[in-house]
Every structure is written in structure tokens, then in C-alpha cells.
N, C-alpha and C positions, 0 to 999 in steps of 0.2 A: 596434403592437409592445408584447409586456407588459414595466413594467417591474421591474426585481426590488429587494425592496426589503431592504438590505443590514443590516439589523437583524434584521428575521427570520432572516436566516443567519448572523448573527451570533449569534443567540440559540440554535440549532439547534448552532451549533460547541461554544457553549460550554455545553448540556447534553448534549452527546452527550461532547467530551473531557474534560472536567470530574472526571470521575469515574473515569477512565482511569491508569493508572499503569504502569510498565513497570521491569525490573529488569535485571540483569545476566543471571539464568538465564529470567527470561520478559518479555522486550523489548516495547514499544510499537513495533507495527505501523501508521506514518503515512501515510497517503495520498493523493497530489494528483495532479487530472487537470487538466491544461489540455486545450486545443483540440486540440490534435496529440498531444500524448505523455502518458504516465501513469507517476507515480512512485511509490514505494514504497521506504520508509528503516523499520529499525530500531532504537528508539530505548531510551538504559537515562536512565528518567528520575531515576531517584539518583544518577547522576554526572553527568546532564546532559551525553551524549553519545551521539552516532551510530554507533550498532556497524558497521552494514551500509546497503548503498542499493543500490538497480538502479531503469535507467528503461528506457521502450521504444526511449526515445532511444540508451542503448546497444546495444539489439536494431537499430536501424536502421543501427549505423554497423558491423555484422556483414557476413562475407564475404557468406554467403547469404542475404539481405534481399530480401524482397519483400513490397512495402506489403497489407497486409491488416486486415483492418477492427480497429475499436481495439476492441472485447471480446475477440477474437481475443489481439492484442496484449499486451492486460493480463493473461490470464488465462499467456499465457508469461512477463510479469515475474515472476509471483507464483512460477511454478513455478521458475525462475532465481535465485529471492530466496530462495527454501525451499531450494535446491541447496548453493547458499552460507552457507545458517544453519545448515544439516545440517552442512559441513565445520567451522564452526567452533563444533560443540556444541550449538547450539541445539537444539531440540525442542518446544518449545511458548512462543507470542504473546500476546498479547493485541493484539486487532487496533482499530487506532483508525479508520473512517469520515469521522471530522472533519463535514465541513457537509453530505455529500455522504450522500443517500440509497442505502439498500444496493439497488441494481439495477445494470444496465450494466457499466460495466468495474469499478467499486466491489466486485460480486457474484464479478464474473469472476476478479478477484486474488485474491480472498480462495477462493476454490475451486482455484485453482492452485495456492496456500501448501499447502490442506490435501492434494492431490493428490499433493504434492511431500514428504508428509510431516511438514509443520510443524502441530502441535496447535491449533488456536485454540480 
């Protein structure tokens, strides 16, 4: 089994967010997938606070839920998270990847934001 070695992705986080900055009219789009669920929060990094968030973990606890694959999944956060950025003004991101290479459900959210409307 390989194992991964946590400096590299540390180093990966921190040139990929490093550089990232997010405001009150164009939010930091933050994103983390664990094993099961994927999240996705808007962030205004001058006040140092969380405008907006959605996870799939809310989509599961939805009337109509039924498990389907987690790109799937994600790619409905992103468009649920642009729905709700849309109602409250939003329009365009700046999307942060964080450690996580843009493929999968990384690629999937961020195509559902822009789906949904939201600029990146």
C-alpha cells in the first residue's frame, strides 16, 4: 500500500491557497472531500468569515435521496451552492481546490458552480 506522504500535500495546499483571496462581492470557494461527502463553503477572507456552505451531506438528509456516485453528488453541491449565492447577490468566485487535484468531484463542483451560474 502507497504511502502518502503529508508534506507534499502540505506543500501542494499551500501553493495552490496561498495565493487565493476572496472578498465580500467575490468569495473564496473552499473545498473538501472526505470519503463519503463533499463540501463546499464560501468564504470572505477580509472579514474572516463564512458567507455560505453546502454539503452532500445535506443532499442526503433530502426527502428525495438516493445514493449515487459522489461526482454525481458533487457536481449537485456546486449547482445548490451557486443557487444560494445567486439569491444572495453573488455572481462570481474565486474557487480554491486546496490539496486536491482539479479531477473528480473537485472538477465536478466546480462545473456545477459554473452551471448554476456562478463566474469563476
Amino acid at each position: 500500500m502507497k504511502k502518502v506522504n503529508t508534506d507534499r500535500v502540505d506543500r501542494r495546499k499551500k501553493r495552490v491557497s496561498g495565493n487565493i483571496f476572496g472578498t465580500k462581492e467575490k468569495p473564496r470557494v473552499s473545498v473538501y472531500a472526505s470519503n463519503v461527502y463533499t463540501y463546499a463553503q464560501m468564504i470572505n477572507d477580509s472579514d474572516r468569515k463564512t458567507l455560505l456552505a453546502f454539503s452532500s451531506l445535506q443532499l442526503a438528509k433530502g426527502e428525495k435521496y438516493t445514493k449515487e456516485k459522489k461526482t454525481v453528488e458533487a457536481k449537485k453541491v456546486g449547482l445548490e451552492l451557486a443557487n444560494i449565492a445567486k439569491k444572495s447577490g453573488i455572481k462570481e468566485a474565486v474557487f480554491d481546490r486546496g490539496k486536491y487535484s482539479y479531477k473528480g468531484r473537485v472538477k465536478a463542483l466546480a462545473e456545477g458552480l459554473r452551471k448554476g451560474g456562478i463566474k469563476i
